[in-house]
C-alpha positions as CSV (number, residue, x, y, z in Angstrom):
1,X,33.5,-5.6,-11.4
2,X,33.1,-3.6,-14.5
3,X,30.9,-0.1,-13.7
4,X,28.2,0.7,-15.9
5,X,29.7,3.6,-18.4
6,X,26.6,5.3,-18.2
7,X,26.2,8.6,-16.5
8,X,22.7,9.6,-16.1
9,X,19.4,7.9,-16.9
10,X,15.7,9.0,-16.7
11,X,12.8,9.0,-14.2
12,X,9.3,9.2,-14.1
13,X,7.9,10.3,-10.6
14,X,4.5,9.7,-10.3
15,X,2.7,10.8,-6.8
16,X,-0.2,8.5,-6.0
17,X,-2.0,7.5,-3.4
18,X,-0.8,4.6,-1.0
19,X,-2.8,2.2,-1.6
20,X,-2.3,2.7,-5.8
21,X,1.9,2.2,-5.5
22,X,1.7,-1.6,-6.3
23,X,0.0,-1.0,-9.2
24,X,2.5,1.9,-10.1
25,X,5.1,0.0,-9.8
26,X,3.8,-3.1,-12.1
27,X,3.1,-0.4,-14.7
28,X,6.4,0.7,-15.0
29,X,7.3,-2.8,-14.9
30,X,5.2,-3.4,-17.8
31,X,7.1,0.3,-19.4
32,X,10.2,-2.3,-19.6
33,X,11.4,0.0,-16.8
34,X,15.4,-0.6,-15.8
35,X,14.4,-0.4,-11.6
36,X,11.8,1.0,-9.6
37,X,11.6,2.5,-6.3
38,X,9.1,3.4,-3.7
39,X,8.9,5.8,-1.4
40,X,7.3,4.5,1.9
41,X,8.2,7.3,4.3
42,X,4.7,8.6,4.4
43,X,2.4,6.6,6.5
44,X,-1.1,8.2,7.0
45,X,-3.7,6.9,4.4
46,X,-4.6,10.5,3.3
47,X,-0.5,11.2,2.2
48,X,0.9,10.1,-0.9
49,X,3.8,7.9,-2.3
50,X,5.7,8.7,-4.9
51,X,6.8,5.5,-7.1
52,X,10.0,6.2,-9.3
53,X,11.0,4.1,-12.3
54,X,14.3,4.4,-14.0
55,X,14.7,4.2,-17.9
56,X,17.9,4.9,-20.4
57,X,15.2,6.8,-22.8
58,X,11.5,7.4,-20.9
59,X,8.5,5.9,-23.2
60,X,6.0,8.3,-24.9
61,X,3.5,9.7,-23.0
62,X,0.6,7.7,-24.7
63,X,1.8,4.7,-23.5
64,X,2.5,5.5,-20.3
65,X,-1.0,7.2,-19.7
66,X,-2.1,3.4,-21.1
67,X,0.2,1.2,-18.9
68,X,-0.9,3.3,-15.6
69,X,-5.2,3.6,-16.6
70,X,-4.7,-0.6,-17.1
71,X,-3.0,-1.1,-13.8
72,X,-5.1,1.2,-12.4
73,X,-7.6,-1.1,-13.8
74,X,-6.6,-4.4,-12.4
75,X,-6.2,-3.5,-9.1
76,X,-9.1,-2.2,-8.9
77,X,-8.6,1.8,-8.4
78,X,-10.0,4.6,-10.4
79,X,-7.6,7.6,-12.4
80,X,-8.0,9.9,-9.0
81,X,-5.1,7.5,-7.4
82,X,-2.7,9.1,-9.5
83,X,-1.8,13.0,-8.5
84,X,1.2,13.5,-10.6
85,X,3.8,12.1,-13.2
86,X,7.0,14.4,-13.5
87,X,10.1,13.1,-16.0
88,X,13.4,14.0,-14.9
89,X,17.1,13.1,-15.7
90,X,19.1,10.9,-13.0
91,X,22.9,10.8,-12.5
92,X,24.2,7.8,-11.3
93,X,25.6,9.0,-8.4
94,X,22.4,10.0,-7.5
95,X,20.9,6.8,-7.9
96,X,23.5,4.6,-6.1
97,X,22.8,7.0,-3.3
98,X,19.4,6.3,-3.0
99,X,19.6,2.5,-3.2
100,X,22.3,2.6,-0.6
101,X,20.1,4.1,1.8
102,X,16.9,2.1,1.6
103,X,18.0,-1.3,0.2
104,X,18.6,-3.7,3.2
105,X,19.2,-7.4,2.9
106,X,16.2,-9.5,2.4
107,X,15.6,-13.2,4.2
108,X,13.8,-15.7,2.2
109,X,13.7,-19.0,3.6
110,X,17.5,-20.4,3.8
111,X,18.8,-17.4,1.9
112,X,19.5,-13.4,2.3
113,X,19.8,-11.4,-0.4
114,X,22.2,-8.7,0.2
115,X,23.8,-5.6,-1.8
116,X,27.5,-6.1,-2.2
117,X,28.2,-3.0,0.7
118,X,26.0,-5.2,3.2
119,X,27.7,-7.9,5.6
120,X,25.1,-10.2,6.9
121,X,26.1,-12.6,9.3
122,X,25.7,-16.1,7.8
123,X,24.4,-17.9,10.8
124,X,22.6,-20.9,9.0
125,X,21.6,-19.2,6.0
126,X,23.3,-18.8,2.3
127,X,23.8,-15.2,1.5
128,X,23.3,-14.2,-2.3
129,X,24.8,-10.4,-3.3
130,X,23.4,-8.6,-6.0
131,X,24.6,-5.3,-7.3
132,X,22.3,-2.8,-7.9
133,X,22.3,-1.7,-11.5
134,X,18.7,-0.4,-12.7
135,X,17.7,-4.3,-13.2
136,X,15.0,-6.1,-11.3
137,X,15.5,-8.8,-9.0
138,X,17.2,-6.9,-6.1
139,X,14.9,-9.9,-3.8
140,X,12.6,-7.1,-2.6
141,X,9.7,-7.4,-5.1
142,X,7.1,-10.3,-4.3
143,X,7.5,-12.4,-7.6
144,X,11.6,-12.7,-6.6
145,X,10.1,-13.4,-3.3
146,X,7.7,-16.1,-4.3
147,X,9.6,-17.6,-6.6
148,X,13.5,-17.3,-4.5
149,X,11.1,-19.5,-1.4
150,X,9.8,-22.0,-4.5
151,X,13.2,-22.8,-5.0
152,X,14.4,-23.2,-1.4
153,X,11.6,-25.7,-0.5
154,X,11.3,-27.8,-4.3
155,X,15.2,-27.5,-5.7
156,X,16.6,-30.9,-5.2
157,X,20.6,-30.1,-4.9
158,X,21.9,-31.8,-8.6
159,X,19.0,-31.3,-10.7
160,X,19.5,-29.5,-13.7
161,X,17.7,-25.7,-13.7
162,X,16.7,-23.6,-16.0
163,X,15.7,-19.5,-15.5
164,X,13.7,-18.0,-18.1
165,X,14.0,-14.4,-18.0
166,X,17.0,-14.7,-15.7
167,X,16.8,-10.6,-14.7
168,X,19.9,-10.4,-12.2
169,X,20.2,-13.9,-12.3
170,X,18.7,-14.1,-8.7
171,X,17.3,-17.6,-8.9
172,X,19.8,-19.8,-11.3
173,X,22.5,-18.5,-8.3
174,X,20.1,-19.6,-5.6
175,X,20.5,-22.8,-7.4
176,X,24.0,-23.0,-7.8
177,X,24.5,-22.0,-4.5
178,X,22.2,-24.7,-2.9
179,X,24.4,-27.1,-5.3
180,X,27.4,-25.8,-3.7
181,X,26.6,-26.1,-0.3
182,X,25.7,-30.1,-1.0
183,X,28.3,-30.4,-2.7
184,X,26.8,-31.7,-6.1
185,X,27.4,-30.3,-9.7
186,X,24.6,-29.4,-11.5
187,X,23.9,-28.0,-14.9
188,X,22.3,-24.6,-14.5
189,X,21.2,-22.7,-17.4
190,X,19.9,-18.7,-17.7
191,X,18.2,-16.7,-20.6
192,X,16.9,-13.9,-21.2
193,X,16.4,-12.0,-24.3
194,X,17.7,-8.4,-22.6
195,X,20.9,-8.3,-23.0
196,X,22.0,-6.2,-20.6
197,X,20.2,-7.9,-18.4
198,X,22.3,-10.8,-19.2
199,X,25.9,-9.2,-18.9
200,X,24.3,-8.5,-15.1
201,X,24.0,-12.1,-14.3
202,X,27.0,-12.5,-15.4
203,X,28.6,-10.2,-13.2
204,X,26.0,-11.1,-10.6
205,X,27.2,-14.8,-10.9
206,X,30.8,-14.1,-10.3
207,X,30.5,-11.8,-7.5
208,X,29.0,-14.7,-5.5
209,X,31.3,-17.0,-6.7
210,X,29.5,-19.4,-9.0
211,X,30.4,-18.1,-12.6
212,X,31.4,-21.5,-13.6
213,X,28.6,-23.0,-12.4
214,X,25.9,-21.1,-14.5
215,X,25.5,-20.9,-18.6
216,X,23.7,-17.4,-19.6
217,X,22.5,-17.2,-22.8
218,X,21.1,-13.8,-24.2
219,X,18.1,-14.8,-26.7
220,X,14.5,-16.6,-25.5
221,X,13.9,-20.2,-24.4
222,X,14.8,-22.4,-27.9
223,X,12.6,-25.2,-29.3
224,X,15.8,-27.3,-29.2
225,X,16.8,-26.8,-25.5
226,X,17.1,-29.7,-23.6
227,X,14.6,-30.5,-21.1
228,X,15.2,-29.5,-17.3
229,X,14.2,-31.2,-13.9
230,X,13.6,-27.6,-12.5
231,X,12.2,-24.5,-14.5
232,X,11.4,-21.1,-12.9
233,X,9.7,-18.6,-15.4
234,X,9.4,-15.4,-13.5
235,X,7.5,-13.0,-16.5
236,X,4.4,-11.6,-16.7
237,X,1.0,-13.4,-18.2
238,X,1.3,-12.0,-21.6
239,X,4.9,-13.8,-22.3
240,X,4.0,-16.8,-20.0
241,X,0.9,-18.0,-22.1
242,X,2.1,-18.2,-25.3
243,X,5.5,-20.2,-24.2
244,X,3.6,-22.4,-21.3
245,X,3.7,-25.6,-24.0
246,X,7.5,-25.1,-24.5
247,X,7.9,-24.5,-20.6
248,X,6.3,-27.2,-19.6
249,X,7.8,-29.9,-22.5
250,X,11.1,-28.6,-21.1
251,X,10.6,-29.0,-17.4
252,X,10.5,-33.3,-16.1
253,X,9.9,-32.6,-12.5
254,X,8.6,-28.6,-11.1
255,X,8.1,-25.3,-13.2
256,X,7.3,-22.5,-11.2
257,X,5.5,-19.5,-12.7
258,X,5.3,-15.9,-11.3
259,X,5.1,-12.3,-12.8
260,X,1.3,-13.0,-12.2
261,X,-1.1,-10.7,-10.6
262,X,-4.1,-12.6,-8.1
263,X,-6.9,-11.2,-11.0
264,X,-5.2,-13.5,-13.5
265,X,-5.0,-16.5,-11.4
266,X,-7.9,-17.9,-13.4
267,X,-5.9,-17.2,-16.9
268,X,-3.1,-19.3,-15.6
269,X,-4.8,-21.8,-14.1
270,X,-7.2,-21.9,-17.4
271,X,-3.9,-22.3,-19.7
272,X,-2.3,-25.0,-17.2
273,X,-5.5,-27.3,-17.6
274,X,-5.8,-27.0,-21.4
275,X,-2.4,-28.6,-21.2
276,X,-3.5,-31.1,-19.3
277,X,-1.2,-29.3,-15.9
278,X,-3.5,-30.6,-13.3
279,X,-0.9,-30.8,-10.4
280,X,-0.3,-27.3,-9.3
281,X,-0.4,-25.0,-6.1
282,X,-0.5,-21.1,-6.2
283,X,1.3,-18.7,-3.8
284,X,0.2,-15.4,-3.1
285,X,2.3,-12.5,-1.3
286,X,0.4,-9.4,-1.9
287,X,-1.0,-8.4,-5.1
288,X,1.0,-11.1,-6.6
289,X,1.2,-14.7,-6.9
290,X,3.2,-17.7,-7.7
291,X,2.1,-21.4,-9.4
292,X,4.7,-24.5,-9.1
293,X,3.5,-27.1,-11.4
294,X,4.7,-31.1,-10.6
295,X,5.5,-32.6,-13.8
């Protein structure tokens, strides 16, 4: 596999309280950050976590003092839950490190998701590798989570997918692998309108051995795209909402939504009934939650 060229990236550190680090974490999410980690080493409720994000240029200090004081917001937690922020370069030997210390594999349902260094034995269950490479979607976070078990228990082995905002292209291979294992073809289909992010599914796709079976596309979901028997649209609620008409035109049988925090359950649920999207159930797995529509 082709290795990232670049050498070194940047860091913000922020030191905040325990129970604040979800909210952290969806803040540099929403700071377009590359990869996040946390630090979970401290355990007493009076100690401090620090929550890392990884960037290729860090974002102004305005807008990060905004992205933290609205996550702070929505989780309910007041500017004291935040001690420090620090900025610092990171060289990528420094960063593989890390990950290869505190990344394990991850069981969801029928699958484990695994770093390429990890051997898990199979026993019963289909094992998806993903390299690390400052991209979401390593299977630890709870919207992979929610939405990697959606697919396990709705994906129907032949139906076409689609994955908007493929990431590391996490759940179009869950797809193709599940199509594998049965034995069916299916047409599976990825996009997302990060490139880089795209060139990682790629590369994601071939080191489990289903290249062939998935399209990427770099560019968002088009008005003219064919419509799909499966959709998973892992975002946040700000890019959801305005597509959710085109998602749900595009999808015949189950969309599943995630990238949505519990306090905007009722903005989802709102936009899914305008649309006349009755026929839904929501998932929750910590601060976060998942909705699979039946079409």
């Amino acid at each position: 596999m082709e290795q990232n060229k670049q050498q070194s990236w940047f860091a913000l550190e922020i030191d905040a309280l325990p129970e604040a680090a979800e909210a952290i974490e969806f803040a540099l999410n929403s700071l377009d950050a590359l990869g996040t980690e946390i630090n979970h080493l401290k355990k007493s409720t009076s100690d401090s976590v620090k929550v890392v994000g990884y960037f290729n240029d860090l974002p102004d200090e305005e807008r990060v003092q905004d992205e933290i004081h609205y996550a702070l917001r929505a989780y309910d937690l007041t500017e004291e839950a935040v001690r420090t922020i620090e900025r610092r370069p990171v060289e990528n030997e420094d960063w593989l490190h890390e990950w290869k210390k505190h990344w394990k594999p991850t069981m969801i349902g029928r699958f484990v998701i695994a770093p390429p260094w990890e051997d898990p034995d199979p026993a019963d269950h289909i094992i998806i590798k993903i390299e690390p490479n400052m991209a979401f979607g390593t299977g630890t976070h709870e919207t992979t989570q929610l939405c990697v078990q959606a697919v396990d228990v709705n994906y129907r082995p032949g139906d076409s997918f689609l994955d908007v905002g493929t990431g590391t292209g996490i759940l179009a291979i869950a797809a193709a692998k599940l199509a594998a294992t049965s034995g069916i073809d299916a047409t599976i289909y990825g996009c997302d309108t990060d490139a880089d992010s795209v060139k990682l599914a790629r590369e994601n796709a071939e080191l489990n051995g289903v290249a062939d079976k998935i399209e990427f596309a770099d560019g968002p979901l088009a008005a003219d795209a064919p419509v799909f028997a499966f959709t998973c649209a892992n975002l946040t609620i700000d890019v959801i909402l305005p597509i959710l008409p085109l998602l749900l035109e595009k999808t015949s049988k189950t969309l599943v939504l995630s990238g949505i925090l519990r306090d905007q359950e009722e903005m989802i649920i709102s936009g899914l009934k305008d649309l006349d999207a009755e026929n839904f159930a929501v998932e929750r797995s910590g601060e976060w939650i998942s909705v699979t529509v039946s079409r």
